[in-house]
C-alpha positions in Angstrom: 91.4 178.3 114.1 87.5 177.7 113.7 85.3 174.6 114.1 85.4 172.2 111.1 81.8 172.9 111.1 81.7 176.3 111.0 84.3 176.6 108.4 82.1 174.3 106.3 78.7 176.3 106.9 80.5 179.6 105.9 82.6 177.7 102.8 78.7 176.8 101.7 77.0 180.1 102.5 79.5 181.8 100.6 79.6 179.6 97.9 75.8 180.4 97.2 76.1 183.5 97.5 78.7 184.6 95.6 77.2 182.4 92.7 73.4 184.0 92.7 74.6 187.3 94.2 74.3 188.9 91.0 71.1 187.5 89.9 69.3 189.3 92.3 70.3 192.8 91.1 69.6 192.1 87.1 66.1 191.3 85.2 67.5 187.8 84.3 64.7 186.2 82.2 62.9 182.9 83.8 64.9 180.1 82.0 68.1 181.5 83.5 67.5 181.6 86.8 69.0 179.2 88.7 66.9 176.3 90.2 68.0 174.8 93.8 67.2 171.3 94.3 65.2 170.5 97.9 65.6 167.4 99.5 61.9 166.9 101.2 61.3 164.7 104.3 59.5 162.2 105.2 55.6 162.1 106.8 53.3 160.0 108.3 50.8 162.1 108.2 48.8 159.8 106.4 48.8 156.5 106.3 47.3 155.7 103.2 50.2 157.4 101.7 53.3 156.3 103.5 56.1 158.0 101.1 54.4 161.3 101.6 57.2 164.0 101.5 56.9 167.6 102.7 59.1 171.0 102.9 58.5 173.4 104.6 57.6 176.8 102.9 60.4 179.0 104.9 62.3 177.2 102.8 60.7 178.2 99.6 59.7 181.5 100.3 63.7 182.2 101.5 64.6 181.1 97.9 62.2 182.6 95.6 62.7 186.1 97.9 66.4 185.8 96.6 65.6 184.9 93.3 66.1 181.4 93.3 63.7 178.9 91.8 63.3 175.5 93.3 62.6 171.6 92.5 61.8 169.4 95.1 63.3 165.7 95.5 61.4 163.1 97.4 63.5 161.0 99.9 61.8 157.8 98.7 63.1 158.9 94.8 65.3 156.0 93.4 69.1 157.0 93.2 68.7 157.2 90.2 66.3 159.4 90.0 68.2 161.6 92.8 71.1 161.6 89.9 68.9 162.7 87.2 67.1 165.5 89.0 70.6 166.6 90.3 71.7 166.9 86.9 69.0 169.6 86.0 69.7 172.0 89.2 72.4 174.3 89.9 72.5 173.6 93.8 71.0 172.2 96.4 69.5 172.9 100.0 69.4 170.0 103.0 66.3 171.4 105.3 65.5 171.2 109.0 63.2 168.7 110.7 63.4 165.3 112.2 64.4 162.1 110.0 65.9 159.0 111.4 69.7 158.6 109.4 69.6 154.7 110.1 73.3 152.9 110.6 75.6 152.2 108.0 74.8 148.4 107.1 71.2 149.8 106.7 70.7 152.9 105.3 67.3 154.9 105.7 65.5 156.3 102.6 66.8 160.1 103.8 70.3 159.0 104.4 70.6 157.3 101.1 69.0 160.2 99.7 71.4 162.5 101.4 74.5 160.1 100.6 73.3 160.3 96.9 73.5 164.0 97.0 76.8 164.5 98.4 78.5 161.8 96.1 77.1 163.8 93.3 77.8 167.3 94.8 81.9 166.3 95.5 82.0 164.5 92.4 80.7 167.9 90.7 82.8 170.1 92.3 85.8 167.6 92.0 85.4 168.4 88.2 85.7 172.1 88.0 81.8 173.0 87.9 80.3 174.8 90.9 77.3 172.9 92.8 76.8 174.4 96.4 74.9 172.8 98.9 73.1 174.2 101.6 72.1 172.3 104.9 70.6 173.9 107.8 69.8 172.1 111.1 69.0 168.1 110.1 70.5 168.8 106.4 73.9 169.8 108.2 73.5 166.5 111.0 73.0 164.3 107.9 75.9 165.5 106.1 78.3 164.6 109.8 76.7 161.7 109.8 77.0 160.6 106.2 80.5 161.8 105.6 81.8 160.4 108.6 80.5 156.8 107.3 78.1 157.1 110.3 80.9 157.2 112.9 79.3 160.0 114.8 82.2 162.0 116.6 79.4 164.0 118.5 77.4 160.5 119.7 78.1 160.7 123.3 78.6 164.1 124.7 76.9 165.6 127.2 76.1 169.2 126.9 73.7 169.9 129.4 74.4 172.8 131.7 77.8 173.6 129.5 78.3 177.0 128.0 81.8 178.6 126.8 83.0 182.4 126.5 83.0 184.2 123.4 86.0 185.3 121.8 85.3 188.1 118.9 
């Protein structure tokens, strides 16, 4: 049997792609081609701006190279406001990078962001329509964190020095 978190990565993966797979190969005209959602992190890059977002443009260039347009979402957006730009996107992608996820009496602007998201994504999906999300590297650490209700199973392991075969 494989890892819950691989099973979960692949379930995702596939998901995507077997719903934009097709868009690649046909001209589909602009208004029909699906728009991804992208959660942007946090900066302090400048302090005269403290709810300065950012994403880096892997990300974007690895969806508009498979046809995908995109709309970013700031961490600092009201729920709300997370909600209403969920509504107008046909998926969405968790990036890499470094956030703090907080604790669960006090969330942190990305995990509430991130909670919003996947309450809307299982709610979706719950219903019969198809809304994949995506999360790499700290997307995919916020969603164990969040759906665990910040019970981290991984907290205290150490890893160090620790490698295991490979079965094929």
């Amino acid at each position: 049997s494989r890892p819950f978190h691989t099973t979960v990565y692949t379930t995702m993966l596939t998901a995507t792609i077997r719903r934009f797979a097709h868009q690649r190969a046909a001209k589909v005209p602009p208004q029909q081609v699906p728009i991804i959602g992208v959660l942007g992190i946090g900066t302090t890059y400048n302090p005269k701006m403290p709810k300065l977002t950012y994403i880096f443009t892997s990300y974007l260039k690895w969806l508009e190279c498979n046809n995908l347009r995109w709309m970013p979402i700031s961490m600092y957006d009201d729920p709300l406001v997370v909600q209403e730009k969920l509504s107008k996107v046909n998926g969405i992608l968790l990036t890499g990078g470094a956030e703090d996820f907080g604790t669960k009496s006090k969330l942190t602007d990305y995990s509430r962001s991130v909670k919003t998201i996947l309450d809307y994504a299982m709610e979706t999906n719950d219903n019969g329509l198809l809304f994949p999300v995506f999360a790499t590297c700290l997307g995919f650490e916020s969603m164990l964190v969040v759906l665990s209700d910040f019970e981290v199973p991984l907290d205290n392991i150490d890893n160090d020095n620790f490698t295991l075969p490979i079965t094929l």
